[in-house]
N, C-alpha and C positions, 0 to 999 in steps of 0.2 A: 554505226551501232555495233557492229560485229567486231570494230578496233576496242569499242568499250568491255565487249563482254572478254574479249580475249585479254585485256589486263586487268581483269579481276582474279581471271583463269590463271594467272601466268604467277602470282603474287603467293608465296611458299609460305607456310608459314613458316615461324622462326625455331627451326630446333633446336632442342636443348637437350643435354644427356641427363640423364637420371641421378647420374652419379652429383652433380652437380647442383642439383636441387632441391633432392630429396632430405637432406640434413640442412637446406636452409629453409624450405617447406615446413620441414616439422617441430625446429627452432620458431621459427615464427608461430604456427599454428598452436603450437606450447606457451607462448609469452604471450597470448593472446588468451588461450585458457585460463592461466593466470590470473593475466587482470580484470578478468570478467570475474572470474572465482573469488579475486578479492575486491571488487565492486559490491558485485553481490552480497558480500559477508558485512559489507560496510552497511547496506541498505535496510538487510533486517535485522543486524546487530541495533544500529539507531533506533530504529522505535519501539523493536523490544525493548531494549535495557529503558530506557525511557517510561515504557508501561511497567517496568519490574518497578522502578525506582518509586510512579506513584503509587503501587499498590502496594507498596510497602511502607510509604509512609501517610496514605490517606485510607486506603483501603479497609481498616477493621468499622464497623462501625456497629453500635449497643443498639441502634435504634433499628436499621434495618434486620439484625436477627433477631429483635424482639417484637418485629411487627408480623401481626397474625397473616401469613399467605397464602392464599387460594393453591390449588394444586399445582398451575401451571406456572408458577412462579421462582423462577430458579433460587436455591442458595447460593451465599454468598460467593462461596468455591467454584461455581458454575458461573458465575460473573466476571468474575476473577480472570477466568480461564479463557472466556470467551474476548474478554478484554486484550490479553495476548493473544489469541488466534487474531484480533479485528488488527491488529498492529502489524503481525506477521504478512499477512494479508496486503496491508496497506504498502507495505515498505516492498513488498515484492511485485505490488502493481508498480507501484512508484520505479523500481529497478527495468522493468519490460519497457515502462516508458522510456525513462533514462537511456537506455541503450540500443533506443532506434532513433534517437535524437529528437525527442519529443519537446524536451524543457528548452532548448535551443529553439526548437519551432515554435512552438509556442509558449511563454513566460506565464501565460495564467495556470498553466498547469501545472506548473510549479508553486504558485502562488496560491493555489486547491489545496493538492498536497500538502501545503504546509498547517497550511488553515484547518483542515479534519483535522489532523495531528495534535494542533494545538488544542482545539474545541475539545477532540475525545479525551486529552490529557486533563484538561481542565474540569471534567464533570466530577472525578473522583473530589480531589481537593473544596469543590465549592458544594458538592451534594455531602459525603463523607464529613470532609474535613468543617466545615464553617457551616455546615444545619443550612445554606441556603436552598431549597427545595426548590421553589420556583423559579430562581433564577437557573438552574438545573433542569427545570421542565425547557427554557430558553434555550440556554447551550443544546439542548436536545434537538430541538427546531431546527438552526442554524447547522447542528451537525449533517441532519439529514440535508437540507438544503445544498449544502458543501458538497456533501459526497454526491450526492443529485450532478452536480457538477462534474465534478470529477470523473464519474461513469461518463458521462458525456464526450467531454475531452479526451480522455484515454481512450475510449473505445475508438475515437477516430484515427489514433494513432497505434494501438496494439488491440485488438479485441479479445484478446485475452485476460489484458491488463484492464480493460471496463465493465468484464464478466467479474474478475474478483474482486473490483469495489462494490459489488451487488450484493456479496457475503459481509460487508460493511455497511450498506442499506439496511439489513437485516439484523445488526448488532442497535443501531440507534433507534429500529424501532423498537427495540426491546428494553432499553434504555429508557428509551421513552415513556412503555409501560409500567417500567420499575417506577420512577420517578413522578407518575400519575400517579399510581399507589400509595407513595410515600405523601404527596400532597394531598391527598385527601383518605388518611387512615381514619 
């Protein structure tokens, strides 16, 4: 027992001089910044531009500013906006995940992620765009159901990242109440 502990004792570590490391330490540590920094630009440039693209071509609609709304009923601009906040949001969960190897770990998270994505893009074009109202009450469902999900799965993997799909819970129930309204004005 006393031969074990003395070769653990006896084991140096391995020096290294300063000179030698410090500029490939901080080459690395830089190239690393990098591609995090343009990971990350990748992640919520994607859904934003995404949500700019349908609010600008589904987003006006005659029938929701001319429908009579109770106080607590955001305008249009206030939907708009909140609709890029749920994206930003989304894609920067999506990014925490990504970068502790979540979607690697697990493929439905990915599979989530894509799904709210598509569901929240899709409300504009079929509620806005095509008068379908109901089918707009549905995508609502499903969106909350999704991100229900995705809080789930993310948080076991970044809990940070399942805390800001929570601010995404809170856009689809609001959705939701828009498009209650619009169904039964």
């Amino acid at each position: 027992m006393a031969s074990q502990d003395l070769k653990h004792r006896t084991k140096q570590p391995e020096v290294i001089t300063a000179d030698a490391t410090t500029g490939d330490a901080k080459q690395k540590r830089t190239g690393t910044a990098r591609r995090g920094l343009r990971s990350l630009t990748v992640a919520l440039a994607f859904p934003l531009s995404l949500a700019l693209l349908d609010i600008f071509y589904f987003g006006s609609s005659n029938r929701y500013r001319s429908l009579h709304k109770p106080f607590y009923f955001p305008p249009l601009w206030a939907l708009h906006a909140a609709c890029l906040a749920t994206a930003f949001l989304s894609g920067l969960s999506a990014w925490l995940v990504w970068a502790e190897g979540g979607f690697h770990r697990n493929p439905t998270a990915l599979i989530l992620y894509l799904g709210q994505l598509a569901i929240s893009l899709g409300w504009y074009p079929v509620v806005f765009g095509a008068g379908a109202i109901r089918v707009g009450l549905v995508l609502c469902g499903a969106l909350f159901g999704v991100l229900v999900g995705c809080t789930r799965i993310f948080r076991n993997m970044n809990p940070i990242a399942g805390d800001l799909v929570k601010a995404c819970l809170v856009w689809a129930v609001l959705l939701s109440v828009v498009n209650v309204r619009l169904v039964y004005q």
